[in-house]
C-alpha positions as a Markdown table, in Angstrom:
| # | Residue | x | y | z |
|---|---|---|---|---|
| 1 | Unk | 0.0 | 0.0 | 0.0 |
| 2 | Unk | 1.5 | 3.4 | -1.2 |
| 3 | Unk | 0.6 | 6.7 | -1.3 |
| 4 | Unk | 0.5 | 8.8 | -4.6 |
| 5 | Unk | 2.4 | 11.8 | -4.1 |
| 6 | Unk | 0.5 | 15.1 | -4.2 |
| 7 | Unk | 0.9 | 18.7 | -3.6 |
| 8 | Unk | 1.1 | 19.9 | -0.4 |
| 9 | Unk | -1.4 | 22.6 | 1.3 |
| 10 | Unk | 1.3 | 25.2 | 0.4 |
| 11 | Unk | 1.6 | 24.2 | -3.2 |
| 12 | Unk | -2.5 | 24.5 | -4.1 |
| 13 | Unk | -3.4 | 27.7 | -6.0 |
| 14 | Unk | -6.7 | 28.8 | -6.7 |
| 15 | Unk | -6.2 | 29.0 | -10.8 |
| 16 | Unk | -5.2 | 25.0 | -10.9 |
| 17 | Unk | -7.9 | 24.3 | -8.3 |
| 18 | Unk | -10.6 | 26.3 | -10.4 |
| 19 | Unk | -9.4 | 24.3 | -13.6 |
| 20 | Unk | -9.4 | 20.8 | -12.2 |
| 21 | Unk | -13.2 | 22.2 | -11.1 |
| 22 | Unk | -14.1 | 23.8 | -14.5 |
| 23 | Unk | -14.5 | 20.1 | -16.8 |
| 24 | Unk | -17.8 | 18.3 | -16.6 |
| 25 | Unk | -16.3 | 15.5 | -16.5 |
| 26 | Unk | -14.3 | 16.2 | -13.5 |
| 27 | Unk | -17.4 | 17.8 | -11.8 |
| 28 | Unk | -19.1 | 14.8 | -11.9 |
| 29 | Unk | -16.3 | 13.1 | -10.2 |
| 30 | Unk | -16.1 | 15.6 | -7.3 |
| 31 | Unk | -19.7 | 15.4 | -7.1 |
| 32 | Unk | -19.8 | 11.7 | -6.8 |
| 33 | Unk | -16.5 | 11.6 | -4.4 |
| 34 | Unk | -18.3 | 14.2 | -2.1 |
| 35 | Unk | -21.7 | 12.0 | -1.8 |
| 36 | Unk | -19.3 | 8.8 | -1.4 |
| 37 | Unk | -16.7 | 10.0 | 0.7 |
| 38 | Unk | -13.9 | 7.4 | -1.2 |
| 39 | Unk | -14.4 | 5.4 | -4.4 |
| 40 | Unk | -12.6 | 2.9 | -5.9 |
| 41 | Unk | -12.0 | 4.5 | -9.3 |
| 42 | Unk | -13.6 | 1.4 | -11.3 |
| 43 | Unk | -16.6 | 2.3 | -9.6 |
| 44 | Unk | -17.0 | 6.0 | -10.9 |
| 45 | Unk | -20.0 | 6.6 | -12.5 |
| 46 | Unk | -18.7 | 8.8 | -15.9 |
| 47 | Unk | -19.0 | 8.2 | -19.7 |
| 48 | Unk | -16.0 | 8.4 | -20.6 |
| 49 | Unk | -12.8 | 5.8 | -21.7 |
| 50 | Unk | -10.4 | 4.7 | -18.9 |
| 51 | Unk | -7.4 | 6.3 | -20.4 |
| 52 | Unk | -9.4 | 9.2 | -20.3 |
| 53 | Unk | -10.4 | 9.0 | -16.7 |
| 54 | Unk | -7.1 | 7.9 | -16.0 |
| 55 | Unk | -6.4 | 12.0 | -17.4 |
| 56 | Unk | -9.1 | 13.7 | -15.7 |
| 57 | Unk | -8.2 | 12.2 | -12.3 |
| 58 | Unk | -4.5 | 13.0 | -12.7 |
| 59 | Unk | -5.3 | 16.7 | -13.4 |
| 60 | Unk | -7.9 | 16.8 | -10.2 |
| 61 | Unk | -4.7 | 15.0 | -8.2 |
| 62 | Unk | -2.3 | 17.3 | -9.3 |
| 63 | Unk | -4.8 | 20.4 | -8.5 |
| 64 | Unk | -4.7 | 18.8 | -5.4 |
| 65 | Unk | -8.3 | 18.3 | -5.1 |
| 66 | Unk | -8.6 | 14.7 | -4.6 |
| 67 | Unk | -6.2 | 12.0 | -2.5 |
| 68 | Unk | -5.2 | 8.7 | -4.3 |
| 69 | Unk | -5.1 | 6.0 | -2.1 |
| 70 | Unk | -3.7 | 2.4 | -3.3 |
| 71 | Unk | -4.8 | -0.8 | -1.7 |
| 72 | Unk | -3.1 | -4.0 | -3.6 |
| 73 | Unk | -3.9 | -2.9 | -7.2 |
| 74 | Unk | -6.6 | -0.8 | -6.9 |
| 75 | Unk | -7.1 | 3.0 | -6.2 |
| 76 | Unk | -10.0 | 4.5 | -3.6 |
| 77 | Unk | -10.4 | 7.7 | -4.1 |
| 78 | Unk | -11.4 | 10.9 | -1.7 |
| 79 | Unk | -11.9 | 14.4 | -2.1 |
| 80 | Unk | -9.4 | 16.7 | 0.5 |
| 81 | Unk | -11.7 | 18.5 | 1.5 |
| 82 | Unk | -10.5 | 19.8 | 4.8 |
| 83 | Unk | -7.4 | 20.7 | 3.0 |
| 84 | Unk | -9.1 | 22.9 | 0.7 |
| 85 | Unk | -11.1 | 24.4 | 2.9 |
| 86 | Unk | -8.3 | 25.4 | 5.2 |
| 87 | Unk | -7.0 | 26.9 | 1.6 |
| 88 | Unk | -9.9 | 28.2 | 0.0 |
| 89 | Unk | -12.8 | 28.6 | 2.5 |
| 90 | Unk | -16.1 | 27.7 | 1.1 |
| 91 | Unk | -15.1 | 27.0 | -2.6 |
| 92 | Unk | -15.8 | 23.7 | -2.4 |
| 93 | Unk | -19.4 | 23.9 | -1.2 |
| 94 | Unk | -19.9 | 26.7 | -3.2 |
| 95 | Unk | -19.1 | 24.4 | -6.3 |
| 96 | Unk | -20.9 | 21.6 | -5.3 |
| 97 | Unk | -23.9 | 23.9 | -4.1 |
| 98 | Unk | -23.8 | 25.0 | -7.5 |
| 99 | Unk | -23.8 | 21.7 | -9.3 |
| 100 | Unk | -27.0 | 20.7 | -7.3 |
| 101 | Unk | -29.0 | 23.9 | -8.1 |
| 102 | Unk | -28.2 | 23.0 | -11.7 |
| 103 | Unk | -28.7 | 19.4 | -11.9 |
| 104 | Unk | -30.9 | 18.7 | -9.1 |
């Protein structure tokens, strides 16, 4: 069991954050992390190829928005959400809020 190395607190900046936030595709996985709390990646609910999944969750990683977590060969995902919020207050719900007034 390793961890996947991602930025720290310092490191997060509010353009990369808003970018990993701005895909639909991306959205959605935030969205379904948040209900969730951690998800194995094959278990993600988006229409898209693996190799591009395998993209999308690199760039919401790299934002530092979610934490990769590897148990034997699979990955469980979780959004870092305290982290963020320490960071950004509120942006987070704010998205998410958002999401729901326009899906839901």
């Amino acid at each position: 069991m390793g961890e996947v190395d991602e930025p720290g607190l310092e490191r997060l900046t509010l353009p990369e954050v808003l970018h990993a936030l701005s895909d639909p595709t991306r959205l959605a996985v935030v969205t379904q992390l948040s209900d969730a709390g951690e998800m194995s990646c094959g278990h993600l609910d988006v229409s898209v190829a693996k190799s591009t999944l395998s993209q999308h969750l690199r760039v919401l990683r790299e934002a530092g928005v979610t934490h990769t977590r590897r148990d034997g060969n699979q990955r469980w995902l979780s959004l870092r959400r305290d982290e963020l919020d320490r960071r950004f207050p509120g942006l987070l719900e704010s998205v998410l809020g958002a999401v729901i007034r326009v899906d839901g």
